[in-house]
VEXTISE-273652 format. One line per field, with one value per residue (C-alpha): residue number from 1; residue in one letter; chain; z, y, x. Coordinates in Angstrom, 1 decimal. Each point is the difference from the previous one (the first is absolute). Layout:
N
k = c(NUM ...)
r = c(A ...)
c = c(A ...)
Z = c(Z ...)
Y = c(Y ...)
X = c(X ...)
This chain:
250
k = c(1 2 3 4 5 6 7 8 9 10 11 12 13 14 15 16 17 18 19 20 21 22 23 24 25 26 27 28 29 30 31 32 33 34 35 36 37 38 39 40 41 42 43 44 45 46 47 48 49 50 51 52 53 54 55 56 57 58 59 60 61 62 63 64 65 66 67 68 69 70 71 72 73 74 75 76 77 78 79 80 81 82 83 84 85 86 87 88 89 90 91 92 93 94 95 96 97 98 99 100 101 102 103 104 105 106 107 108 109 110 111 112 113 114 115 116 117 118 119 120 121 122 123 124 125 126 127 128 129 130 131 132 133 134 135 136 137 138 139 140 141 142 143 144 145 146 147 148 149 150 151 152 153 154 155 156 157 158 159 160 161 162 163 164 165 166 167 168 169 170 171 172 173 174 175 176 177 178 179 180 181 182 183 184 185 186 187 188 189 190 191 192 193 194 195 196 197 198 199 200 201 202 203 204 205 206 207 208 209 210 211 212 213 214 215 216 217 218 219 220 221 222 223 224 225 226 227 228 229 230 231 232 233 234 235 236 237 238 239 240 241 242 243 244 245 246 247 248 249 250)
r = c(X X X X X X X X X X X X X X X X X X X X X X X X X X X X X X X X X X X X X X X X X X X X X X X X X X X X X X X X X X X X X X X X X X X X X X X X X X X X X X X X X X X X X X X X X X X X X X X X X X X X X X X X X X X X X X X X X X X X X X X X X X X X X X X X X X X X X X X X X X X X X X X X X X X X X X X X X X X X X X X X X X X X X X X X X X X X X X X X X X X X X X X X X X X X X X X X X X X X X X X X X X X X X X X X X X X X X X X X X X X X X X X X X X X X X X X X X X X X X X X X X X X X X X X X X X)
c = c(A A A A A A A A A A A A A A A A A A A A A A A A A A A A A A A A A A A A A A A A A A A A A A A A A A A A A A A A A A A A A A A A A A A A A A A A A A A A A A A A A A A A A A A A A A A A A A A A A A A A A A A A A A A A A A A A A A A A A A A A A A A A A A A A A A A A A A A A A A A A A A A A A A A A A A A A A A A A A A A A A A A A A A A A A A A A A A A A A A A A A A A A A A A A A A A A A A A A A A A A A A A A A A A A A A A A A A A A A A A A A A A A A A A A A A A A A A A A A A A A A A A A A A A A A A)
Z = c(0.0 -0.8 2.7 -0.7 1.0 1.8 -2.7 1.4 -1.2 1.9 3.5 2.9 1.3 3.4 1.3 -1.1 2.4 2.9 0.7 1.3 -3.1 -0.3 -3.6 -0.4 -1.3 -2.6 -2.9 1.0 -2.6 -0.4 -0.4 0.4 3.2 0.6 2.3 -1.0 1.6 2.7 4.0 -0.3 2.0 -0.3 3.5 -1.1 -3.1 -0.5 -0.2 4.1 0.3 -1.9 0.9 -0.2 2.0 2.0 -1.6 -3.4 0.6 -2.8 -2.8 2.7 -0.2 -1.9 0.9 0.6 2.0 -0.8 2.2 -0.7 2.8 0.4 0.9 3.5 0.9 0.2 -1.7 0.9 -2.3 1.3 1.2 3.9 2.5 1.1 3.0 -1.2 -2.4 2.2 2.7 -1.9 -3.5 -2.8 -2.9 -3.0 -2.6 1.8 -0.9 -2.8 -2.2 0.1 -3.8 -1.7 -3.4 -0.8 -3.0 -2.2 -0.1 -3.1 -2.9 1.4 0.1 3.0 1.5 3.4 0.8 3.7 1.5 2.5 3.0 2.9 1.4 3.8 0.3 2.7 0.6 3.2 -0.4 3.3 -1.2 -3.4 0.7 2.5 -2.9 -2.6 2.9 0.3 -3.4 -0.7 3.2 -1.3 -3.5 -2.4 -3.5 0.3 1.8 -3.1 -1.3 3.3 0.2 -4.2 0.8 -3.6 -2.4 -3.6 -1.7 -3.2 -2.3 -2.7 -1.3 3.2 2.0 2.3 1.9 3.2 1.6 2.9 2.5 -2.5 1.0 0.2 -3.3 -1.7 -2.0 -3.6 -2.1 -0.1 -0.6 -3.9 -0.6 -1.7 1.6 -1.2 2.3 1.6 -0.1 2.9 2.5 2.8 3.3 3.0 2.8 3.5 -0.8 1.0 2.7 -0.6 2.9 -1.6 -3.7 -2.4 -3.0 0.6 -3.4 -0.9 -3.1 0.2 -2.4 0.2 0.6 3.0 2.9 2.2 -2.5 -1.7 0.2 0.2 -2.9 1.3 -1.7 -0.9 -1.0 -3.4 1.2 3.1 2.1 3.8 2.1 1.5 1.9 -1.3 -3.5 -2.4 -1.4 -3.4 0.3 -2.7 0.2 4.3 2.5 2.8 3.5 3.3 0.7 -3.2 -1.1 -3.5 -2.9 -2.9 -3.6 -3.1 -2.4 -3.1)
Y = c(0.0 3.7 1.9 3.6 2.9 3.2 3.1 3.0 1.8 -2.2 0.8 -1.8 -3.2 -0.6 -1.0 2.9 1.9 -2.2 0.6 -3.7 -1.5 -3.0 0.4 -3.7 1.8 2.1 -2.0 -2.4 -2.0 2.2 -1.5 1.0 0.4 -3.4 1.3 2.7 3.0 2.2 -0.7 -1.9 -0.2 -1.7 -1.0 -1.8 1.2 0.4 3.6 0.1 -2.7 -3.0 -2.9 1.5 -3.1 -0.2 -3.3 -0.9 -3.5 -0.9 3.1 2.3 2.9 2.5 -1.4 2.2 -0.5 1.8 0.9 1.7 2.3 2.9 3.9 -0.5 1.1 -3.1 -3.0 -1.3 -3.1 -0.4 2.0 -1.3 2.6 -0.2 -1.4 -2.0 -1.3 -0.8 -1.8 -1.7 0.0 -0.3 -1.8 -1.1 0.9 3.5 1.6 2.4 -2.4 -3.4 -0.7 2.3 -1.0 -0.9 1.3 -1.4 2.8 -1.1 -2.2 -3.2 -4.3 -1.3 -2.6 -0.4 0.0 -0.9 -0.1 -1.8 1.1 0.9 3.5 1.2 1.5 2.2 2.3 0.7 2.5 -2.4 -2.9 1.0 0.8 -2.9 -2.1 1.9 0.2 -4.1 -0.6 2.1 -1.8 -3.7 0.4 -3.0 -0.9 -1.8 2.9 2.2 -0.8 1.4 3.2 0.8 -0.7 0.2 1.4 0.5 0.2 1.3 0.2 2.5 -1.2 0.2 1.9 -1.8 1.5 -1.4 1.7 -2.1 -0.5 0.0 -1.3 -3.4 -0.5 2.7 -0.7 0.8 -1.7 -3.2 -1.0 -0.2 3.5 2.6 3.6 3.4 3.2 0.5 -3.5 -1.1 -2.5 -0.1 1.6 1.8 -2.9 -1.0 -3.4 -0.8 2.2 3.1 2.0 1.9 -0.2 1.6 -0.9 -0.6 0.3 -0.7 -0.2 -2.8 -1.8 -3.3 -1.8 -2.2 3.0 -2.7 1.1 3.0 3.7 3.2 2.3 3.9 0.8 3.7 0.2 1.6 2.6 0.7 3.0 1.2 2.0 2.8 3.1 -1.1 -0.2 -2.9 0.4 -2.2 -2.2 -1.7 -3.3 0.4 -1.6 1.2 0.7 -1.5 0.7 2.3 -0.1 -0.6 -0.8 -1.4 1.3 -0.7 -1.8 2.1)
X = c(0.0 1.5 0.2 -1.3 2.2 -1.8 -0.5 1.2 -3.2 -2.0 -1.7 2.6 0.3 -1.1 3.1 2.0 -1.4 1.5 3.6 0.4 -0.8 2.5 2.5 -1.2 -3.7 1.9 -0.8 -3.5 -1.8 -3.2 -3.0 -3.8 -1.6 -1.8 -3.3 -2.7 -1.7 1.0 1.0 3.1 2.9 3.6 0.1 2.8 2.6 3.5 -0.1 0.1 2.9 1.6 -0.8 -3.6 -1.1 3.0 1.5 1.4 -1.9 -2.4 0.5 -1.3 3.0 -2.0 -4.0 -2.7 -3.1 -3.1 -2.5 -3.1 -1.2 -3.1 0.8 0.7 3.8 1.7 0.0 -4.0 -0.7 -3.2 -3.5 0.5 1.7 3.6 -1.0 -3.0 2.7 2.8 -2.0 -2.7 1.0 -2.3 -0.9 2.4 -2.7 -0.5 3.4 0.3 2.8 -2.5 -1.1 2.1 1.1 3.3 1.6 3.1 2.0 1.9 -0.6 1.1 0.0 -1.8 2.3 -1.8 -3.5 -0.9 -3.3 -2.1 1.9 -2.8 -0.8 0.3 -3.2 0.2 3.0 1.5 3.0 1.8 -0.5 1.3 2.6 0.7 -0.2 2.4 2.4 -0.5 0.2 3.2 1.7 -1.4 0.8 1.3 -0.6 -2.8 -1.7 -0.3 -3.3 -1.6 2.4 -1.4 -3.4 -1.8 2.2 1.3 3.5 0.6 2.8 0.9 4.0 2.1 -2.2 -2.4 -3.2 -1.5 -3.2 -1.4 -2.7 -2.8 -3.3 -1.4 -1.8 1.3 3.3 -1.7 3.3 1.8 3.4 1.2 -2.6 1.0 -1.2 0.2 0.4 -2.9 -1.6 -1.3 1.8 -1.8 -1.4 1.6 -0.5 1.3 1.8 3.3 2.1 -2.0 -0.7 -3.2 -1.4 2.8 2.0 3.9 1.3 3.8 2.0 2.8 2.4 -1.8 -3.1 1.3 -0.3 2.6 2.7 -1.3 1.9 -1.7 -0.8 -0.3 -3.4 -1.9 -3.5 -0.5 -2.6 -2.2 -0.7 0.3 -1.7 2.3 -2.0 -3.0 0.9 0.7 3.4 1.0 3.2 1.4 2.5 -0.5 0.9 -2.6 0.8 -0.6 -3.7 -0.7 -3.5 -0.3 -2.5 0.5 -0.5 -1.5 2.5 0.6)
């Protein structure tokens, strides 16, 4: 897959405005933003440190997890109170990211297509997080179907996409398909170790995530909100907690 340089006449990537931005993001594979609408967040993404996830273990240097979340300040992924939230929880199906649709975000092979693996349906932000802790602590080989959840992999030449926790029922490809950009994969889902409904999506160098490398990645085109405006980016990396929408392709 080219990778697609910044135009100088074009409005600023995200990143750029972030003085910590590793050197290691200066030339990312860019590729289109894979979720639609406005409210999301990169609760996760390289542009606030690398390893975004904190580990090189399974292509995750340069992932991003996206969360989508309302207008409250913060990052609120679903209608319940903070406190209602954090001592009762609420349901899986309740939070803003459930049922999204997946995009590809490049023309692509699908080499993996994995569905079938069960939903928690109730989330409880301590026990969560009990279990991502567990399952980061316990983790072997034969673990990694229940740390993807429902996913799909896609290849475009030496370039390999993974975007994860999809929904029970709702991978909408199989493996040997050919997809264009834009073509529905799935659904946003709470499989795997997910510690809310979101998409982790990750560019790597090769479809076995126990062996794959990292690709730094930058979304084609998107906007975020800053002082109550929407700003365009092009080729972006976005920021720790930005709130961004995405935008038609042209």
């Amino acid at each position: 897959m080219p990778r697609a340089a910044p135009d100088p006449a074009e409005p600023i990537r995200s990143g750029d405005t972030m003085p910590s931005m590793s050197p290691e993001l200066d030339d990312p594979v860019v590729v289109d933003f894979p979720l639609r609408g406005e409210g999301w967040m990169a609760v996760t993404t390289p542009a606030h440190r690398v390893p975004s996830h904190g580990t090189d273990m399974l292509g995750q240097r340069y992932a991003y997890d996206l969360l989508k979340v309302d207008d409250r300040p913060g990052a609120h992924f679903h209608p319940a109170g903070s406190l209602r939230g954090n001592l009762i929880g609420g349901r899986t199906r309740e939070c803003y990211a459930w049922g999204a649709p997946i995009h590809a975000p490049f023309d692509a092979d699908v080499v993996r297509a994995v569905d079938g693996v069960p939903e928690r349906e109730w989330i409880h932000p301590a026990q969560e997080l009990f279990l991502m802790l567990r399952n980061a602590a316990t983790f072997t080989p034969e673990k990694l179907p229940s740390i993807l959840g429902n996913h799909v992999i896609l290849r475009a030449g030496a370039v390999f996409a993974a975007l994860v926790h999809m929904a029970p029922g709702s991978v909408a490809v199989a493996a040997g398909q050919r997809v264009k950009t834009g073509d529905v994969l799935g659904r946003v889902g709470h499989t795997g170790n997910s510690t809310a409904p979101h998409l982790h999506f990750q560019l790597m160098d090769s479809d076995d995530p126990m062996t794959a490398r990292g690709i730094p990645c930058a979304f084609r085109a998107y906007e975020v909100e800053r002082d109550g405006a929407w700003v365009p980016v092009a080729n972006g990396i976005p920021g720790r907690r930005e709130r961004i929408r995405s935008v038609e392709r042209a």
